[in-house]
C-alpha positions, 0 to 999 in steps of 0.5 A, spaced: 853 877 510 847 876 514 848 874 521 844 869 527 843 874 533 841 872 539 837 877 544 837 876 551 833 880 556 833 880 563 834 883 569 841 881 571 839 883 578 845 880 579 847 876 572 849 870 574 854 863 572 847 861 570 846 866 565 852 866 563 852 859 561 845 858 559 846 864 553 854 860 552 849 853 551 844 857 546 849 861 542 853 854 540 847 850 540 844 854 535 850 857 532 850 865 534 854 869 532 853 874 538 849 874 543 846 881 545 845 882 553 839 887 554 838 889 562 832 892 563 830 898 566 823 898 569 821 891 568 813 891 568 813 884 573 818 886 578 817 889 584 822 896 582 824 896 589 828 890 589 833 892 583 839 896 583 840 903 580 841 900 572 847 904 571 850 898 576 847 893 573 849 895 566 857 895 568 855 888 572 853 885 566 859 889 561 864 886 567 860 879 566 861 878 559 867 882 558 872 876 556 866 872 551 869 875 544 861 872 542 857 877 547 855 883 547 851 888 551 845 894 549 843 898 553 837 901 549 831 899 555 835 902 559 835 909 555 828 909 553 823 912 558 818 907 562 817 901 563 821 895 558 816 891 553 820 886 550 815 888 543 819 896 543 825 892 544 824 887 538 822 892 534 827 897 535 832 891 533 828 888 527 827 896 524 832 896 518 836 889 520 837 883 515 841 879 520 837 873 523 834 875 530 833 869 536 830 871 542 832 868 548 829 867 555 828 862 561 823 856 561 820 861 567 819 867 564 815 863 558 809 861 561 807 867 563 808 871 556 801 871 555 802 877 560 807 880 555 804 887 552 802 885 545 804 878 545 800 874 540 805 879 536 812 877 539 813 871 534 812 875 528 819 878 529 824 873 531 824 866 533 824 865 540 829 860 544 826 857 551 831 855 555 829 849 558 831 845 565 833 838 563 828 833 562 824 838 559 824 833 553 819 828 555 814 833 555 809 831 550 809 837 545 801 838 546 803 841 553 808 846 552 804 852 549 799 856 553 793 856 551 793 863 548 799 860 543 796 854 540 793 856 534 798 860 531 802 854 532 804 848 529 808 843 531 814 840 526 815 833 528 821 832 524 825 838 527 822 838 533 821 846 534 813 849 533 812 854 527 809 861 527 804 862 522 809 868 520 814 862 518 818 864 525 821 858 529 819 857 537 824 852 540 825 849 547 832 848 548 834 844 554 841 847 558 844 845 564 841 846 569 846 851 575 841 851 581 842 859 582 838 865 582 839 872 582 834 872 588 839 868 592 845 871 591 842 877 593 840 875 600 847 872 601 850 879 600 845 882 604 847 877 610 855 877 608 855 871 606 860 869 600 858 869 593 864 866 590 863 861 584 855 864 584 857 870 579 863 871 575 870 874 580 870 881 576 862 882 578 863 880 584 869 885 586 864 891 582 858 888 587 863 889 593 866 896 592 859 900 590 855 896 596 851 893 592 846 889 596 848 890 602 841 891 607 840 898 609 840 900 617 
């Protein structure tokens, strides 16, 4: 039976409560059957310093989602060589699958896909979910696409969602908004400041006992 299946890619530098929350809202709103978590290796916008050994974030994000039957982790970014696109990624989950593939990403990341590798082609793959701060519903849908989007979109006013001149579905979806960022909890880990309530306690327990995160003297 053919499955919905969400992919959510990310750094995960560390994953967070917002993460975790933000994939649990998309896979009950659209009614996933698994979302995948797919951490990047090298990601092309990220400053390669700033992120940790992916053997770690990998087993953070398995330890993160370990008790969600409905969450799921990959690591084929992690075992490909070079730099992460998210196109290879798409087409190594579409090659040979009949399952219904989402994927998800932040509001944040969105605006700035027309930097993606071979972007104009992402849509032809899957359906996109963005993940929208709240009030993101009184914005006029004229605005919400960048510039390089508007033509092979239009927009269904009946179901509230942009499709794809392939038939794919573009959908913003507002989550709650949890005011946390993998930036600031590893700045409070760097000053030994307690991170508790930020990510989820076996994470944490993983973070402490590697020391991960710690500023180097």
């Amino acid at each position: 039976m053919r499955k919905n299946i969400g992919l959510f890619g990310g750094t995960f530098n560390p994953i967070h409560l917002g993460h975790l929350r933000g994939a649990e809202e998309i896979r009950e709103a659209f009614c996933l059957d698994e979302v995948v978590f797919i951490p990047s290796a090298i990601p092309p916008h990220k400053a390669i310093e700033e992120i940790i050994d992916a053997k770690h974030r990998l087993e953070i994000v398995r330890l993160a989602i370990a008790s969600n039957p409905y969450f799921s982790i990959s690591d084929i970014e992690l075992s490909r060589a070079g730099k992460s696109y998210s196109i290879d990624t798409l087409r190594h989950f579409r090659e040979g699958c009949a399952d219904t593939l989402f994927f998800i990403l932040g509001g944040d990341a969105f605006v700035e896909i027309e930097t993606w590798k071979d972007f104009q082609n992402l849509f032809t793959l899957c359906h996109f979910i963005v993940m929208a701060r709240p009030g993101f519903h009184k914005t006029p849908a004229a605005s919400q696409l960048p510039g390089a989007l508007t033509s092979p979109f239009h927009y269904d006013l009946e179901m509230r969602v942009w499709i794809h001149s392939s038939g794919h579905h573009l959908s913003f979806r507002e989550i709650s908004f949890l005011d946390i960022s993998s930036t600031k909890v590893r700045e409070l880990i760097e000053r030994g400041e307690s991170v508790r309530y930020l990510i989820p306690p076996e994470t944490e327990a993983y973070i402490h006992q590697h020391g991960l995160y710690r500023k180097r003297g």
